[in-house]
C-alpha positions in Angstrom: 19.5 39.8 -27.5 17.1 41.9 -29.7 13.6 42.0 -30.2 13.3 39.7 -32.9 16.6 38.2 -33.4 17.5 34.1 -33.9 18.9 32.0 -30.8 21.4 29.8 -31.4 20.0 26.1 -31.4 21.7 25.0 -28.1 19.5 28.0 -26.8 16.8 27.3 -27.9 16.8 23.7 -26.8 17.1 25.3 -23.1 14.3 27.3 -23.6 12.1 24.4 -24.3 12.1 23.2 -21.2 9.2 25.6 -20.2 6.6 25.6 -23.0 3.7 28.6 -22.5 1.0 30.3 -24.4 -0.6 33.3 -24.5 -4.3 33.3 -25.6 -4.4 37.2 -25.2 -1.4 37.9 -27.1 -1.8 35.2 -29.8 2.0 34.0 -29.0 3.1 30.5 -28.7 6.2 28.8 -28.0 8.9 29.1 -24.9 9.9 31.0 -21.6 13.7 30.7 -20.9 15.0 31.2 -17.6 15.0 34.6 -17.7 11.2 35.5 -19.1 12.4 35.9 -22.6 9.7 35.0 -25.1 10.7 32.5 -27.6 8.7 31.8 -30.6 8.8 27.7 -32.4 11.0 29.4 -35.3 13.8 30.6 -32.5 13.0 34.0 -32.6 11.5 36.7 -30.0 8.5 37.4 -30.7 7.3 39.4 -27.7 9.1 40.2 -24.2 7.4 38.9 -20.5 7.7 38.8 -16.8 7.2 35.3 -16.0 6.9 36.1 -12.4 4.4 38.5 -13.2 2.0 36.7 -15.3 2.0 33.3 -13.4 -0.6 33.1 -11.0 0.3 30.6 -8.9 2.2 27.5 -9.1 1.0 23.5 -9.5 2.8 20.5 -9.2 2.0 17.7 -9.8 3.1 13.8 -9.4 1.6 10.3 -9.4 2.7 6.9 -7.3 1.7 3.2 -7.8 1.5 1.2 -5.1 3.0 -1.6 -5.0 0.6 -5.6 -5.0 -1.9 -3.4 -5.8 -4.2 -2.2 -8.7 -4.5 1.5 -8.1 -2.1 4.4 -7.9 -2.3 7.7 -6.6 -2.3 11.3 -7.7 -0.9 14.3 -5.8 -1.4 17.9 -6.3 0.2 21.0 -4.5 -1.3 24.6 -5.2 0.8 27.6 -4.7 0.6 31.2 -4.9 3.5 33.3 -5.7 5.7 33.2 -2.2 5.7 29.4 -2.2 2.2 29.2 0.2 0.3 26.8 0.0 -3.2 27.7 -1.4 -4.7 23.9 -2.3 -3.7 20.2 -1.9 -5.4 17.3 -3.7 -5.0 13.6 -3.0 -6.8 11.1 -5.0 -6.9 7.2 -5.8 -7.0 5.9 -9.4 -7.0 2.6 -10.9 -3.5 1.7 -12.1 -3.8 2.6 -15.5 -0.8 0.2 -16.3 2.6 2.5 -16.6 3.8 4.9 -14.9 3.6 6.9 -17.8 0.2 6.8 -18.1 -0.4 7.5 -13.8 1.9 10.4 -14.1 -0.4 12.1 -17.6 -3.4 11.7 -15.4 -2.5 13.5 -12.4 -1.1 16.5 -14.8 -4.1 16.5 -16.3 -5.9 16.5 -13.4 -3.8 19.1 -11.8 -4.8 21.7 -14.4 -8.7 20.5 -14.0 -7.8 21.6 -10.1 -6.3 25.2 -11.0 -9.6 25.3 -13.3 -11.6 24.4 -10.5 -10.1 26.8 -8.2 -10.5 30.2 -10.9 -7.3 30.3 -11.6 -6.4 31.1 -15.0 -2.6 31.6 -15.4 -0.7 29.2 -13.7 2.9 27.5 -13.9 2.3 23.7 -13.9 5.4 21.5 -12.4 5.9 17.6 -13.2 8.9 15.4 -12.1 8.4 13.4 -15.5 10.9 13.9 -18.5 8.0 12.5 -20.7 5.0 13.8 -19.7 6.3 17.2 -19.4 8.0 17.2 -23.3 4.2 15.4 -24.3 2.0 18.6 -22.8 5.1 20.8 -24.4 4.6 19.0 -27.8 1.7 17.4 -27.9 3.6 14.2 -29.1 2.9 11.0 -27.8 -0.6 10.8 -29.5 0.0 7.1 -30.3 1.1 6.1 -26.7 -1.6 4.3 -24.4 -1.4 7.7 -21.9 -1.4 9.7 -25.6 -5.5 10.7 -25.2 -4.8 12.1 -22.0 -2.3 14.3 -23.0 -4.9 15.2 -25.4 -7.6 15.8 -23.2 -4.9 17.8 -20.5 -3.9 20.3 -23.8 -7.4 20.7 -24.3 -8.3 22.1 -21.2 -5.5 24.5 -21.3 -8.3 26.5 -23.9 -10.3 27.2 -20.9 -6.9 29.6 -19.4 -5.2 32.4 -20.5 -1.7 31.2 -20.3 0.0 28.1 -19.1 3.5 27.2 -18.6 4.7 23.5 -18.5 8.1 22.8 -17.1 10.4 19.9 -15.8 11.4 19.6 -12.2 13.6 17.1 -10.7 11.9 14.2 -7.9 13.9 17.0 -5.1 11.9 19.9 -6.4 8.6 18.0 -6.3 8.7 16.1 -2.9 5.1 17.6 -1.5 3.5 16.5 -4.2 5.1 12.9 -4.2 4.2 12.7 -0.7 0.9 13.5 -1.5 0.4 11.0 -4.2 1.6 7.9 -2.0 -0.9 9.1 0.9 -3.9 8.6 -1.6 -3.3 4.7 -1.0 -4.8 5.7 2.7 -8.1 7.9 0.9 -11.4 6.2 -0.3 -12.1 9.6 -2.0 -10.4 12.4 -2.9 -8.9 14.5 -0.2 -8.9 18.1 -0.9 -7.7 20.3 1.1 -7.8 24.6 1.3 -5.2 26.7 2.3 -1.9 25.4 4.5 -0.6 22.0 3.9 -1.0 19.5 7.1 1.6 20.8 9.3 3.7 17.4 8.5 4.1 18.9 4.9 5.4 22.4 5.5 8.8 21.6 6.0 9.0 19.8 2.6 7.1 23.1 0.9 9.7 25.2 1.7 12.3 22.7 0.6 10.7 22.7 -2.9 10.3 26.2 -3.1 13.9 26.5 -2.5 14.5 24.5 -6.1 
């Protein structure tokens, strides 16, 4: 397809699965699957590498546990091979749905990549909704709508983001690591490989 030229509307609904922006390039809108640029009107507006502008990878997930009042949040790190550069488990307070539990840890996992100086990263949720909320930024009337808000707005502080889907398969490491924050009184952080428990289930996700 040309520089320019309109997609089809069946196209463009499978490029919206992976939303980005480029602060340096003043373009907004969509990746498709394979690193074409698609503005919000359909059209190219610009041509990218995905592979070579994303930094590294973070996924994200969040678990409640059950008779309890507090979930958990897990976040994986990756560079570009699949490696694992950070991991982050953390108990919350139930903020009561799912919905809201699974908002928080993607906000929190871009607050991480922040945290670590990383500034052009691919962020990874297992959550239909969340992930078409940070794409849109609808949902601003929901109870997990301010958080969405609040994850969008610290997007300002990177160059580019991309938010896509991935299915419960593809984000297993970070699952795992949101049910073991039911074990942690505070955040468990941890730099460079994943406990050794973990690795086999990193290389499964990388393979999705």
């Amino acid at each position: 397809m040309e520089l320019g030229s309109r997609r089809s509307e069946s196209e463009i609904a499978r490029a919206r699965e992976c939303y980005s922006f480029d602060r340096r390039r003043g373009c907004e809108g969509w990746v498709d699957n394979v690193g074409g640029w698609v503005g919000r009107d359909g059209g190219r507006r610009c041509e990218r590498d995905m592979v070579g502008v994303a930094v590294g990878g973070v996924n994200y997930d969040g678990a409640i546990f059950k008779n309890s009042d507090e979930a958990g949040m897990g976040i994986v790190i990756r560079d570009r091979t699949g490696q694992a550069i950070a991991t982050l488990s953390q108990k919350i307070k139930y903020p009561q749905s799912m919905e809201a539990t699974e908002a928080l840890a993607a906000r929190r996992a871009i607050q991480f990549a922040i945290e670590l100086g990383l500034r052009e990263v691919e962020s990874e949720g297992d959550s239909t909704i969340i992930t078409e909320a940070l794409i849109r930024g609808s949902y601003n009337q929901a109870a997990f709508g301010t958080i969405i808000e609040d994850a969008r707005c610290l997007t300002r502080m990177m160059q580019g983001i991309f938010f896509s889907h991935v299915k419960r398969s593809g984000n297993i490491v970070a699952h795992t690591l949101a049910r073991r924050a039911q074990f942690c009184s505070i955040p468990v952080i941890r730099m460079g490989n994943v406990p050794s428990e973990l690795e086999s289930l990193l290389q499964q996700d990388s393979s999705f």
